[in-house]
C-alpha positions in Angstrom: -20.4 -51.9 36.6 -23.6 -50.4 35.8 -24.1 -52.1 32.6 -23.0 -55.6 34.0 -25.7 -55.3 36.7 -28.3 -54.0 33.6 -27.0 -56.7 31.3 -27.4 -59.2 34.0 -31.3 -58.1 34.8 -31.8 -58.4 30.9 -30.5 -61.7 30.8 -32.9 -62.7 33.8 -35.6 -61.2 32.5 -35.3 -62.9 29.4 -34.8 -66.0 30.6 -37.5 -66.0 33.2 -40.3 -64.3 30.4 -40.0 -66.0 27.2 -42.7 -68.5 26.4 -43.7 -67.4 23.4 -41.4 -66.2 20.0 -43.5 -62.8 20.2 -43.0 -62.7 24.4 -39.1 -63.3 23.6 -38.9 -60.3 20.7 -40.5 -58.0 23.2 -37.9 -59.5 25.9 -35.2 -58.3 23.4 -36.5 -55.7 22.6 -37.0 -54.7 26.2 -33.5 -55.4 26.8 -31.8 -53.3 23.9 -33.6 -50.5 25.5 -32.6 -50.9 28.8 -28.6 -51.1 27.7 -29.2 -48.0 25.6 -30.5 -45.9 28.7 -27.6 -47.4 30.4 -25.2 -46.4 28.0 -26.2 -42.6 28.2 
């Protein structure tokens, strides 16, 4: 449950915050990180 709610946020969050190919690695980036601290 907790990673479907985090995976959803990333997913927002990337969609909402890309303009830019540099703003959408750090979106990813962003992301991987937040699963990771989910997954511990």
């Amino acid at each position: 449950m907790l990673l479907r709610i985090t995976m959803l946020l990333a997913a927002s969050l990337l969609l909402a915050g890309c303009h830019t190919i540099a703003g959408f690695g750090k979106d990813v980036r962003s992301a991987g990180q937040a699963i990771e601290r989910a997954a511990q």
